[in-house]
N, C-alpha and C positions, 0 to 999 in steps of 0.2 A: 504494500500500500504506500504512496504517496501524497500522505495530506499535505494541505499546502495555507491553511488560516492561522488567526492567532489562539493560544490554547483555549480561551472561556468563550469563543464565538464559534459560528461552523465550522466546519476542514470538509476539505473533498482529497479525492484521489482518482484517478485515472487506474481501472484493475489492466493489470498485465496478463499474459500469458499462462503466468501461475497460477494464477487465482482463480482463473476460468472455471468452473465447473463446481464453484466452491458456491454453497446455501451464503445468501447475505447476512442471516445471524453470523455463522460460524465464522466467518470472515470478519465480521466485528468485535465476536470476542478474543480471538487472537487479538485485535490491534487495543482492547482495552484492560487487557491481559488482566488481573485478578479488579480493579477498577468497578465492573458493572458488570453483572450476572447477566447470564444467556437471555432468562425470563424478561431482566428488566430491556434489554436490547430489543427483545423481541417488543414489549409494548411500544419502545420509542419507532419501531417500524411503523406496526400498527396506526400509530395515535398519527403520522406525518413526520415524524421529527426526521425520516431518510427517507428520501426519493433519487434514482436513478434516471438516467437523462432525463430530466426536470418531473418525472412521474413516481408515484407510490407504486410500492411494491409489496408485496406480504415476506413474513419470513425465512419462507423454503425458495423464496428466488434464487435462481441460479445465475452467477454472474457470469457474464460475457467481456471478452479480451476489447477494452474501447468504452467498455464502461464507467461513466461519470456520476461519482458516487458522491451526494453530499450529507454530511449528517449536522443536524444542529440540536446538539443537547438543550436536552427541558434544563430551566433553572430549576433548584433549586425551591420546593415552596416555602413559602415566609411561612408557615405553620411548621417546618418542622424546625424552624431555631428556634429554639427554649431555654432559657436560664436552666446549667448545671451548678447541681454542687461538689465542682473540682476543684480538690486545692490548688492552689498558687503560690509558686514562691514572688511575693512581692518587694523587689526591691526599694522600688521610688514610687509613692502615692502623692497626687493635690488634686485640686478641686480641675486640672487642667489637662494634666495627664496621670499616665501611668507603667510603670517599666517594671519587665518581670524577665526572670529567668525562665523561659519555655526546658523541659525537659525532653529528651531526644525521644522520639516514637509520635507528640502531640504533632496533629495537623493544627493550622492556626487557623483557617477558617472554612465553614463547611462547605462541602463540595460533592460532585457525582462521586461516591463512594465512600461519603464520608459525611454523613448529615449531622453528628452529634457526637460528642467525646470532643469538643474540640476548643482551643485557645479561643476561642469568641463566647462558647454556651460559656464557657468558665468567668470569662471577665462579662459579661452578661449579669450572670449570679451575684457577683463582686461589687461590679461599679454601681449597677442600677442604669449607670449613667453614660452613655456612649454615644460620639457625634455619629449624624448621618449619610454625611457625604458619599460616603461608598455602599449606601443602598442597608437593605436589611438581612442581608446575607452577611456581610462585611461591617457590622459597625465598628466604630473607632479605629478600625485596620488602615495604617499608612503605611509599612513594607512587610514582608513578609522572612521569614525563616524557615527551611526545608524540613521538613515530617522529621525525618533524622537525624538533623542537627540541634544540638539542643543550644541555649543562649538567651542573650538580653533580645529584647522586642519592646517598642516604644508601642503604648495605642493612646489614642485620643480620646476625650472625655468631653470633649464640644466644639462646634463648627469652626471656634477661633482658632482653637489648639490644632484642629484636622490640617489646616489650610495653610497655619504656619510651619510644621512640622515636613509637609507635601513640599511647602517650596524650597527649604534646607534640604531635602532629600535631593529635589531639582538643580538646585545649585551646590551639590557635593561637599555643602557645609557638617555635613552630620560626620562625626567619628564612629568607624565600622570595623572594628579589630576582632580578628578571629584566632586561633591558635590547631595546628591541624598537624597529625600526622601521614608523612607520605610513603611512600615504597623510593626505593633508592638512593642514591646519595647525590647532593645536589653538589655542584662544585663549586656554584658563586655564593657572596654571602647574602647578596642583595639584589634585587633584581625588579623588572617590571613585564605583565605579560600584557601586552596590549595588542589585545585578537580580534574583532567582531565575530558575535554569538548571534545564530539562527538556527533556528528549528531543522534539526536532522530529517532529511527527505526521505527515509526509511520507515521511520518511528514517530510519529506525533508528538510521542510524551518526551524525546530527547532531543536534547542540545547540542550544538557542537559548533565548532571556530570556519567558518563559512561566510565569504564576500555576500553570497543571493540572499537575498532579504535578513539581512543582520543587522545590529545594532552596535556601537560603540560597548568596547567592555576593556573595564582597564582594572589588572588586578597589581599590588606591592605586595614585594615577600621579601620577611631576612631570615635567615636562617639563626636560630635558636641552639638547637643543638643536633648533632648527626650523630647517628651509629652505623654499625657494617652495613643494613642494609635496609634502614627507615632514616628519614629527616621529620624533624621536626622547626615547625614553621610559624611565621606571625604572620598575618596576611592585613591587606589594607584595603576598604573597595575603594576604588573611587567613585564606578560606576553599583551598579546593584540590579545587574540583568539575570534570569530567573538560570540557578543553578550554576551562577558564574566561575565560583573558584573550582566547584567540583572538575566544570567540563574544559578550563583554565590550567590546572592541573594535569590534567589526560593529555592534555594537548604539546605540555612542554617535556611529557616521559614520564610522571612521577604521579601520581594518581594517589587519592585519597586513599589509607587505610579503610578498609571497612565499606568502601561505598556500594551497595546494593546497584547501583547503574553502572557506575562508571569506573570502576574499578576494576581490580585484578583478578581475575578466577579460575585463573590455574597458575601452576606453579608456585615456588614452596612461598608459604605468607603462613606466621604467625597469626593466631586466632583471634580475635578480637569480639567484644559482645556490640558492636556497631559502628556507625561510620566515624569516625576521627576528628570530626570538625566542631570546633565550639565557637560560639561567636562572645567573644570574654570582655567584649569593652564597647560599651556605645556612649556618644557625647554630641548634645545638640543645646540651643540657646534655647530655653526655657519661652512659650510664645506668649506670656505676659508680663513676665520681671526682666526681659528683656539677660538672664545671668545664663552663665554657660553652667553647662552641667555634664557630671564624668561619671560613668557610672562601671564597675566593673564587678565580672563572675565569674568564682573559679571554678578550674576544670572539673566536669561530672567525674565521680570517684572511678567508674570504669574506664574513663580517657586516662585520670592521671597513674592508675595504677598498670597500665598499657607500659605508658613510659617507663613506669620502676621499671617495668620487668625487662625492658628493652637497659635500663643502666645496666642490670646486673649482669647481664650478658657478657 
């Protein structure tokens, strides 16, 4: 398959040769791999959400080699956000914002395959109080942090705060420190990867360093400390394009510890309980006292007990 939109709006694909003779469900759970069950794909057939050369189809269609395949996922209903009762590590509260340390496994906000358990029901619960701007799917959400990665996440508590906070993200004012370990041994101490990142023509859900429709992505790294055959890294965004450092990483030889996509999956790697990456330091101007703020978290005990084991070595 070959989608070709951006992740939360339609994608299409043109089927190949391969695909030919494949039922359109089965054809779409492969491409949303654990994501959305058979069942529920087959209703979004049903209900119109896929049509082929601009027509519905049911879900025993058989594709044809030239076939133009568009799907547009159902939002999300506003009935199924609900205030949870999940704890939070809360580092910084006011009446404006709110900064937490996400724990690696939480999604931060609901999505196809993930309506509930997530950083938004939690600060839902929490705040009472969160801006609107990003709909009600998203409230208070101004950047996001990957399911995996666990770290600081600013959210906003009202339209002044949302707006201030979006344009510091825009203008690269916000501080975004992360700390990661990698496979290999990196030889500079210091460095810049400046790649543009677009959507993997293979995969929908993956990224990768590509001129066609990409975006500006600009990552810092110093190296921290090395071993025979993991580094350890501090990373910088400048920019904050979706999945940056992971597919940033991939791309210069040295690939996140532990990363479920994009990482290493064969040959010899030490075990790890998940992906390597923390985001340890966020710092942005506060958007009514106008005062800078630094906020930092140390590494989840399974990242830093990773490293012991790699000193003892």
């Amino acid at each position: 398959m070959i989608p070709s939109t951006d992740e939360a709006e339609a994608f299409a694909w043109v089927v190949g040769a391969d695909e030919a003779g494949t039922r359109i469900d089965k054809a779409m759970v492969e491409a949303f791999s654990e994501d959305v069950s058979r069942s529920q794909l087959q209703d979004w057939i049903r209900d119109g959400h896929v049509v082929v050369n601009g027509a519905s189809v049911k879900p025993n269609y058989k594709l044809s080699a030239g076939d133009e395949v568009v799907v547009r996922p159902p939002a999300p209903a506003a009935t199924e956000l609900v205030p949870e009762n999940i704890p939070l590590d809360v580092v910084y509260e006011d009446g404006d914002v709110i900064v937490v340390n996400k724990p690696r496994g939480m999604v931060v906000h609901p999505a196809v395959g993930h309506p509930s358990g997530t950083l938004v029901n939690a600060l839902m619960y929490h705040c009472k109080d969160l801006s609107g701007i990003n709909g009600e799917i998203r409230p208070g959400i101004v950047h996001r942090i990957d399911k995996d990665t666990s770290g600081l996440l600013m959210a906003a508590k009202n339209d002044l705060a949302h707006v201030s906070l979006a344009e510091q993200l825009k203008e690269h004012s916000v501080t975004r420190r992360y700390i990661a370990v990698v496979h290999g041994v990196l030889e500079h101490d210091e460095g810049t990867v400046d790649a543009p990142i677009g959507r993997d023509p293979q995969d929908r859900k993956l990224f990768m360093v590509t001129e066609k429709g990409a975006k500006h992505a600009v990552t810092h790294f110093a190296v921290t400390e090395r071993f025979a055959d993991y580094t350890v890294l501090e990373l910088m965004l400048e920019t904050g394009r979706t999945h940056q450092i992971r597919v940033h990483m991939k791309f210069i030889g040295h690939p996140l510890v532990g990363d479920p996509v994009y990482g290493r999956s064969k040959g010899r790697t030490m075990r790890v309980p998940g992906q390597a990456l923390h985001a340890a330091a966020l710092g942005f101007t506060h958007p009514r006292t106008g005062e800078r703020l630094m906020f930092e978290a140390p590494l989840p005990a399974e990242m830093q007990e990773f490293i012991e084991q790699l000193r003892m070595l």
